[in-house]
N, CA, C and O atoms as a GROMACS GRO file, in nm:
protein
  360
    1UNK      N    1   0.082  -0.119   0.000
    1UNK     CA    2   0.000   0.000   0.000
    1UNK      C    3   0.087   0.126   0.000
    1UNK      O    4   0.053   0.231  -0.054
    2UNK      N    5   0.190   0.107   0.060
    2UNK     CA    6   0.263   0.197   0.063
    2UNK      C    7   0.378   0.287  -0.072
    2UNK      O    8   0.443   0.389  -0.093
    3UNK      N    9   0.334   0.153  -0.132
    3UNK     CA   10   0.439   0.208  -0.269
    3UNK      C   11   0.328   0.251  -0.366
    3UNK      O   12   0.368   0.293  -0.475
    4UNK      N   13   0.212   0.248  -0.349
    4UNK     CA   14   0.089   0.278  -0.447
    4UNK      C   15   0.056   0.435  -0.434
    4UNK      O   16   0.027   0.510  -0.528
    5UNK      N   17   0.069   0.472  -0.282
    5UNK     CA   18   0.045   0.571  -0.206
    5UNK      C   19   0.206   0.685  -0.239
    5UNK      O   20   0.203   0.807  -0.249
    6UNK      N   21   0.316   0.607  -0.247
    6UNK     CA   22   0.423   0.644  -0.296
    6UNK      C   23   0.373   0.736  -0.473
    6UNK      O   24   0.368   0.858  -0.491
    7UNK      N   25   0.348   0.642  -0.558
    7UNK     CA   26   0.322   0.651  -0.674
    7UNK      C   27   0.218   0.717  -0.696
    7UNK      O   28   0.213   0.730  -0.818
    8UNK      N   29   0.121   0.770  -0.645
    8UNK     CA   30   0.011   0.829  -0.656
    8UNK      C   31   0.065   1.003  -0.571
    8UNK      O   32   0.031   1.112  -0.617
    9UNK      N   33   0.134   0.991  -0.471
    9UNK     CA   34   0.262   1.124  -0.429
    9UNK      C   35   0.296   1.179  -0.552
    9UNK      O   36   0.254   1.288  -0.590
   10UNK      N   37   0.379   1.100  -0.623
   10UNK     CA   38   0.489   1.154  -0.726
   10UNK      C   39   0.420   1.184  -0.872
   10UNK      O   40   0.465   1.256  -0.962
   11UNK      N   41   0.303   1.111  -0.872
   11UNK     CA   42   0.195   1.180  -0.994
   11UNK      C   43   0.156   1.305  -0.960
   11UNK      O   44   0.184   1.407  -1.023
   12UNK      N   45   0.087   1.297  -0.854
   12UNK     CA   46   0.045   1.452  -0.838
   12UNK      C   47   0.181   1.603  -0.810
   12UNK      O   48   0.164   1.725  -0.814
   13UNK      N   49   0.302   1.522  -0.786
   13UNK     CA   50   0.374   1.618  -0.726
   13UNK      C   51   0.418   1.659  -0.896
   13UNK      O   52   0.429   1.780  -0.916
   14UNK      N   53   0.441   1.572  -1.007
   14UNK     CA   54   0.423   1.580  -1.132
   14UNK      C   55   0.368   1.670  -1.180
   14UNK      O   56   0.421   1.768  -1.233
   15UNK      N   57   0.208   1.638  -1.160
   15UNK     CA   58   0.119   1.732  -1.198
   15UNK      C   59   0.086   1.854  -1.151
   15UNK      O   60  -0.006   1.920  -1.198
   16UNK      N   61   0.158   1.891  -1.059
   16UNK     CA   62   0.198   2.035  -0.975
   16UNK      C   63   0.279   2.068  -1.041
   16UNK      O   64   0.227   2.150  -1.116
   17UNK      N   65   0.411   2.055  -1.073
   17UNK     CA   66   0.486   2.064  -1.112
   17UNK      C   67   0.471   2.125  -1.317
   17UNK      O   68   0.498   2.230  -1.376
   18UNK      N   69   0.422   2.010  -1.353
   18UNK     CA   70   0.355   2.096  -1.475
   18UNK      C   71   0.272   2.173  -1.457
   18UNK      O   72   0.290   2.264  -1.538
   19UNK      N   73   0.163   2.197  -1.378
   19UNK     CA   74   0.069   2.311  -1.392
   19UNK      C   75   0.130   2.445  -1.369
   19UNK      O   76   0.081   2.543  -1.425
   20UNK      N   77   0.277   2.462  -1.257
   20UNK     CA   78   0.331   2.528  -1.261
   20UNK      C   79   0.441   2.625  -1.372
   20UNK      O   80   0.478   2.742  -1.386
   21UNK      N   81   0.462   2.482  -1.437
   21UNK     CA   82   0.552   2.509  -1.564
   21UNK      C   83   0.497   2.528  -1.652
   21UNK      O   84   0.571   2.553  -1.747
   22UNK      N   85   0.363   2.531  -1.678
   22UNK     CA   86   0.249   2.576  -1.759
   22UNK      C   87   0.201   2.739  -1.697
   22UNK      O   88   0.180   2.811  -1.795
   23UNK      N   89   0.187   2.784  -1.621
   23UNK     CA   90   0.161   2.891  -1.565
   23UNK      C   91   0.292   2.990  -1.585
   23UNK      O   92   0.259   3.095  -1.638
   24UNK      N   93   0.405   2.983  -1.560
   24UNK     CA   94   0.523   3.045  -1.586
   24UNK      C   95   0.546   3.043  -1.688
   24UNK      O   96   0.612   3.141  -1.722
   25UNK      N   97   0.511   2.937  -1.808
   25UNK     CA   98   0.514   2.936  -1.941
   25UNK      C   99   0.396   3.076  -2.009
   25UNK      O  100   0.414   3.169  -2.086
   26UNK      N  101   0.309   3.040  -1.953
   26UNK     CA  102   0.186   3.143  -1.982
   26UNK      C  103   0.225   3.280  -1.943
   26UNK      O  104   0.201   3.378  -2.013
   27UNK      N  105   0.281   3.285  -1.839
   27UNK     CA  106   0.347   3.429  -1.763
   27UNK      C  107   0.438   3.500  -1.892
   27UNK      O  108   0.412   3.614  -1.933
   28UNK      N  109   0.563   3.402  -1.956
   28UNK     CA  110   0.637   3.445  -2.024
   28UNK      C  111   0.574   3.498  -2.166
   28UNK      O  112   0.594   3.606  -2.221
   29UNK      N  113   0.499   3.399  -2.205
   29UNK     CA  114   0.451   3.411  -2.334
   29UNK      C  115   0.355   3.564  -2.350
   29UNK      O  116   0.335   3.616  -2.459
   30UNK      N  117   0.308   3.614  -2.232
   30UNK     CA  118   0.208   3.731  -2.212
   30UNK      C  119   0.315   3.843  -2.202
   30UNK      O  120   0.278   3.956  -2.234
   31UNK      N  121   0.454   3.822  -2.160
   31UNK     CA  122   0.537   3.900  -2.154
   31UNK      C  123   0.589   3.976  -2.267
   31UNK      O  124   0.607   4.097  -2.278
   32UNK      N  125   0.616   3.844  -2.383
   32UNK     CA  126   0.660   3.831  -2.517
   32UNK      C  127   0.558   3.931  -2.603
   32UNK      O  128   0.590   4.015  -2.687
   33UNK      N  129   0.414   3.896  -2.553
   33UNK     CA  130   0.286   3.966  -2.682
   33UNK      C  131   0.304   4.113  -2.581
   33UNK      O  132   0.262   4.201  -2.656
   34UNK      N  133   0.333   4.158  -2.494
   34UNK     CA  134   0.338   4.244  -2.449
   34UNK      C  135   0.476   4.315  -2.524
   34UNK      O  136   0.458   4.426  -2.574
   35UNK      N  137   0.613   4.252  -2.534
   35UNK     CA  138   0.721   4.319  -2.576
   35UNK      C  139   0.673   4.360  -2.776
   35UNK      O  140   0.715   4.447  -2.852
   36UNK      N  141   0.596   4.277  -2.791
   36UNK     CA  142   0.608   4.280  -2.950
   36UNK      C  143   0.449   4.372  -2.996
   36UNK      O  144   0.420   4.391  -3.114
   37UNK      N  145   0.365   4.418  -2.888
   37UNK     CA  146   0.261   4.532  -2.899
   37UNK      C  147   0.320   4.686  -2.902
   37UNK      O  148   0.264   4.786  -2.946
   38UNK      N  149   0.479   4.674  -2.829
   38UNK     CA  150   0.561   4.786  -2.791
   38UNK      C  151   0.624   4.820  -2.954
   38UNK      O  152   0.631   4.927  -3.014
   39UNK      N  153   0.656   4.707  -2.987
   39UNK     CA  154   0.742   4.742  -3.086
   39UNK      C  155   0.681   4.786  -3.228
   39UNK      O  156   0.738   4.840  -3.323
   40UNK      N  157   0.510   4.736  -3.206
   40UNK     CA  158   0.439   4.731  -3.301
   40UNK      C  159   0.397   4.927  -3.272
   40UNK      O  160   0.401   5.010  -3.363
   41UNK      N  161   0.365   4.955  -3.146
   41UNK     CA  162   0.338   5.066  -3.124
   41UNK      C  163   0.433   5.184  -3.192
   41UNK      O  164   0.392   5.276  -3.264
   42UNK      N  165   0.574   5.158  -3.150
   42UNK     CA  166   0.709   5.221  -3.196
   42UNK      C  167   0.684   5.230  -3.343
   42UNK      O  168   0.685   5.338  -3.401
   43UNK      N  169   0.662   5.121  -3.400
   43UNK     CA  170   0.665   5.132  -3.561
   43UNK      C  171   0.543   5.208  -3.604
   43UNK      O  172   0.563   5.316  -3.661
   44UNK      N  173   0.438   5.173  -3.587
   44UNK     CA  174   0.324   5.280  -3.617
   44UNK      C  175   0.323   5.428  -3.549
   44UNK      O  176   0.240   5.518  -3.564
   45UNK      N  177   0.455   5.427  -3.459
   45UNK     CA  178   0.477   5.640  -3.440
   45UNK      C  179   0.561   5.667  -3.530
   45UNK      O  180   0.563   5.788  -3.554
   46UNK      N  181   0.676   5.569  -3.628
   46UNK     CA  182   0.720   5.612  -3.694
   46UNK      C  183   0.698   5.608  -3.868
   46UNK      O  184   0.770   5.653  -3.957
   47UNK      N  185   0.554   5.526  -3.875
   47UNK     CA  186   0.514   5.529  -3.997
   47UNK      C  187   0.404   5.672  -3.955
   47UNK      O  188   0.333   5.720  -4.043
   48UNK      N  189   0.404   5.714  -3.848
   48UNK     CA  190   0.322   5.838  -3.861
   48UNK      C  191   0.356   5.987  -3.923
   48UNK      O  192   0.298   6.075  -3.987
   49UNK      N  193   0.514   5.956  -3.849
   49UNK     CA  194   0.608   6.014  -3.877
   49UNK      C  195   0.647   6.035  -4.043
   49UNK      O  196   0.624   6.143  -4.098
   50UNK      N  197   0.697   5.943  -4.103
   50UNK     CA  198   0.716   5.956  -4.206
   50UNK      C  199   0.588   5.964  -4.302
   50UNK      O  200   0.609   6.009  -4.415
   51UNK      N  201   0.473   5.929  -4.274
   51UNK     CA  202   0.373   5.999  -4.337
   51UNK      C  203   0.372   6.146  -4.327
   51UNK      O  204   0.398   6.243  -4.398
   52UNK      N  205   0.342   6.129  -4.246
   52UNK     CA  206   0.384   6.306  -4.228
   52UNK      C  207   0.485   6.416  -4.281
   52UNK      O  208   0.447   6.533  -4.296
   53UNK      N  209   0.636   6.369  -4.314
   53UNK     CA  210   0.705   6.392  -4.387
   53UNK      C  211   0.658   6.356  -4.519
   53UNK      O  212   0.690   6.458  -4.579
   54UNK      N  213   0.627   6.314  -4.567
   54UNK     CA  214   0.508   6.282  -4.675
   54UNK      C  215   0.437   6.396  -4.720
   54UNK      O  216   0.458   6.458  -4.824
   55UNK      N  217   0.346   6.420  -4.630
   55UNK     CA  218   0.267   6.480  -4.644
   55UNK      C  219   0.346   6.631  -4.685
   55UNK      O  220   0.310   6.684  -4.791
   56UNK      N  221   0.428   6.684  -4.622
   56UNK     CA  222   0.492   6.789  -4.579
   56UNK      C  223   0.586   6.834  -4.737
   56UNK      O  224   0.648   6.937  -4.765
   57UNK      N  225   0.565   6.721  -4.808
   57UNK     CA  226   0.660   6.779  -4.909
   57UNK      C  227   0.789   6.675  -4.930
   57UNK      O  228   0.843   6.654  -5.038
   58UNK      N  229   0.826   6.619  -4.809
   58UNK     CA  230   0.996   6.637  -4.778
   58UNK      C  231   1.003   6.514  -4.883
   58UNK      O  232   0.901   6.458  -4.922
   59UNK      N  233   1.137   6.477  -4.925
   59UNK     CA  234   1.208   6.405  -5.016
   59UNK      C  235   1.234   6.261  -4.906
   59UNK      O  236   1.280   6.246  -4.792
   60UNK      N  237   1.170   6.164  -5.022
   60UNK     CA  238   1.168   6.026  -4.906
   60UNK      C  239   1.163   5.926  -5.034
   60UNK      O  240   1.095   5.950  -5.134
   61UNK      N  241   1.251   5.802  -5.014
   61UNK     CA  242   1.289   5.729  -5.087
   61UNK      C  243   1.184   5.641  -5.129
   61UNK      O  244   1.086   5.629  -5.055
   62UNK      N  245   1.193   5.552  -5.277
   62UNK     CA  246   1.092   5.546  -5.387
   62UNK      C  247   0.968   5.422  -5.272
   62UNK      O  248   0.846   5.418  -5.274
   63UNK      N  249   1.046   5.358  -5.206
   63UNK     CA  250   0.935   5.284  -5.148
   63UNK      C  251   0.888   5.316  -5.040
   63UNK      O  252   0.800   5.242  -4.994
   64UNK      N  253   0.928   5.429  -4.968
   64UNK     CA  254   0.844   5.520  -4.894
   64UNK      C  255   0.745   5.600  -4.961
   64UNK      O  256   0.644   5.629  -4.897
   65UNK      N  257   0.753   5.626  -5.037
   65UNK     CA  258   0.629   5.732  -5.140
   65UNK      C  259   0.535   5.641  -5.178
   65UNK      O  260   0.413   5.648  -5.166
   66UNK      N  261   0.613   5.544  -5.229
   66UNK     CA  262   0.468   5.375  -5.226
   66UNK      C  263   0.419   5.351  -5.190
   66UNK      O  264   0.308   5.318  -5.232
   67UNK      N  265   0.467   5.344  -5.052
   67UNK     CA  266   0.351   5.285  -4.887
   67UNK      C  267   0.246   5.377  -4.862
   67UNK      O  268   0.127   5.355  -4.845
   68UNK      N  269   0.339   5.533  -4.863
   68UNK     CA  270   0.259   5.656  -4.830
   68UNK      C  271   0.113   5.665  -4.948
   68UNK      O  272  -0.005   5.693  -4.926
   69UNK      N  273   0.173   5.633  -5.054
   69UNK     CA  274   0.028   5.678  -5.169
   69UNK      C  275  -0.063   5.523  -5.165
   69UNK      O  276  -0.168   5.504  -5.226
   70UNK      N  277   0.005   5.425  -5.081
   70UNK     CA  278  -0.089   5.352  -5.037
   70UNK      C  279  -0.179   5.371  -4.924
   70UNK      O  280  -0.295   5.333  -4.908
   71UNK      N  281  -0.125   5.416  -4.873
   71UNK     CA  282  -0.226   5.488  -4.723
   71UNK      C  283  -0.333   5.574  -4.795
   71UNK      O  284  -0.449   5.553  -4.762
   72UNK      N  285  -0.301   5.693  -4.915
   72UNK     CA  286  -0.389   5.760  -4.919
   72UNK      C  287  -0.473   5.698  -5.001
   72UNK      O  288  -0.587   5.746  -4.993
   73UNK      N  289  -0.460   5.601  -5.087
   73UNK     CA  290  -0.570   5.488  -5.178
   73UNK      C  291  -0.654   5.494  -5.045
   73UNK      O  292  -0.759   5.558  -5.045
   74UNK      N  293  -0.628   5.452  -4.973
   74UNK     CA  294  -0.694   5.333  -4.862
   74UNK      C  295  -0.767   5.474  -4.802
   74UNK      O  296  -0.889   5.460  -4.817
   75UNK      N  297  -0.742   5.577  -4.751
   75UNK     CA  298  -0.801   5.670  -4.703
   75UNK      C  299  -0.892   5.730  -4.774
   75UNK      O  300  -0.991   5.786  -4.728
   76UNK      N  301  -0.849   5.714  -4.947
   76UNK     CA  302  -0.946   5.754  -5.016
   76UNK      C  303  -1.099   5.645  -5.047
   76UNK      O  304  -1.211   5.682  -5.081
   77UNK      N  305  -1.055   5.521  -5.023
   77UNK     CA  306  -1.136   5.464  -5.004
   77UNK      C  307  -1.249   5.457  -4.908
   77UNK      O  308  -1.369   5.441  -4.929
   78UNK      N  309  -1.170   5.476  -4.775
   78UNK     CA  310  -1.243   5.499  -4.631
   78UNK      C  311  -1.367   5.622  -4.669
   78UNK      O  312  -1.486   5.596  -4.658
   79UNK      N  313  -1.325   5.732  -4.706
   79UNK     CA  314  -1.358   5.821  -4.747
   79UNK      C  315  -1.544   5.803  -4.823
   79UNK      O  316  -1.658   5.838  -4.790
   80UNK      N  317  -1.477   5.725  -4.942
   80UNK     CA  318  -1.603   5.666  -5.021
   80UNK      C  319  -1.726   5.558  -4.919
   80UNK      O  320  -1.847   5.562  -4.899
   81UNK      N  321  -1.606   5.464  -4.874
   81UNK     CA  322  -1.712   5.428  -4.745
   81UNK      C  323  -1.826   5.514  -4.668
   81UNK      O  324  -1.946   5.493  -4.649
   82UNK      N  325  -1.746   5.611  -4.636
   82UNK     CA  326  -1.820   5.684  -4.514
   82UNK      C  327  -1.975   5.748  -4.619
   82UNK      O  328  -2.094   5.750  -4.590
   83UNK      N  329  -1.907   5.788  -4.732
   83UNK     CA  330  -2.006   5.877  -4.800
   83UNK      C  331  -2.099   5.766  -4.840
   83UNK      O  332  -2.200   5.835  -4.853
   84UNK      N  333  -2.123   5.690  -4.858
   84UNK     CA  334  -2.212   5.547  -4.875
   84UNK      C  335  -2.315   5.533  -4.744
   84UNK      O  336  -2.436   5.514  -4.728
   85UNK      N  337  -2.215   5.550  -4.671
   85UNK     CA  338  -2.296   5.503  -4.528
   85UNK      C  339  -2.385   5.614  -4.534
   85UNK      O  340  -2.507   5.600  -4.538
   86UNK      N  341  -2.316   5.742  -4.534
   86UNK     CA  342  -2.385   5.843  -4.514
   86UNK      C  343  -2.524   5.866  -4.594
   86UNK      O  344  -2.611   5.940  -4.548
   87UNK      N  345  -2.535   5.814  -4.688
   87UNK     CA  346  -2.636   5.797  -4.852
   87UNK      C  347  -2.746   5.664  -4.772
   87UNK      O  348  -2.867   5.680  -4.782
   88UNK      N  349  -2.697   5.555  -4.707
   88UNK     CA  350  -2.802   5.502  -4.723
   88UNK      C  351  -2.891   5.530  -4.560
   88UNK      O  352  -2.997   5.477  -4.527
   89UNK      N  353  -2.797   5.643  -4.467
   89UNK     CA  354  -2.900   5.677  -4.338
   89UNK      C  355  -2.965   5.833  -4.410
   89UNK      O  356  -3.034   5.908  -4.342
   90UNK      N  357  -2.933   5.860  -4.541
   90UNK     CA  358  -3.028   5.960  -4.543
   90UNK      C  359  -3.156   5.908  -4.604
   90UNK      O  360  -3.253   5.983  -4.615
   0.00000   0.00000   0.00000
């Protein structure tokens, strides 16, 4: 009885053991989507940025002017959206 009671110890001390290493795993991984929301943030102040230089006139290399006159497609689109919406609540 005693070695059953042994073995039924060392399962659960197991299964502590992973739930823990599952929890610290989860800890890290929330850490990670947290470091890479930062970086995502950083990059969208500096595509704001260089839109903006964009906008401004300034001289910006051929696949920066690409992205940028892709933003304004897409804005010009938004644009048409809104006026749609606006057409079918009048």
């Amino acid at each position: 009885m005693a070695g059953f009671m042994d073995k039924v110890g060392n399962m659960a001390k197991k299964a502590a053991d992973k739930t823990g290493d599952m929890v610290e795993i989860g800890m890290i991984h929330t850490k990670i989507m947290s470091q890479k929301q930062s970086i995502s943030s950083v990059k969208e102040k500096i595509g704001g940025l260089l839109f903006e230089k964009y906008q401004q006139g300034e001289e910006l290399s051929t696949d920066l002017v690409q992205l940028c006159q892709q933003i304004e497609e897409i804005e010009n689109e938004i644009d048409t959206l809104q006026k749609e919406i606006q057409e079918i609540k009048e």
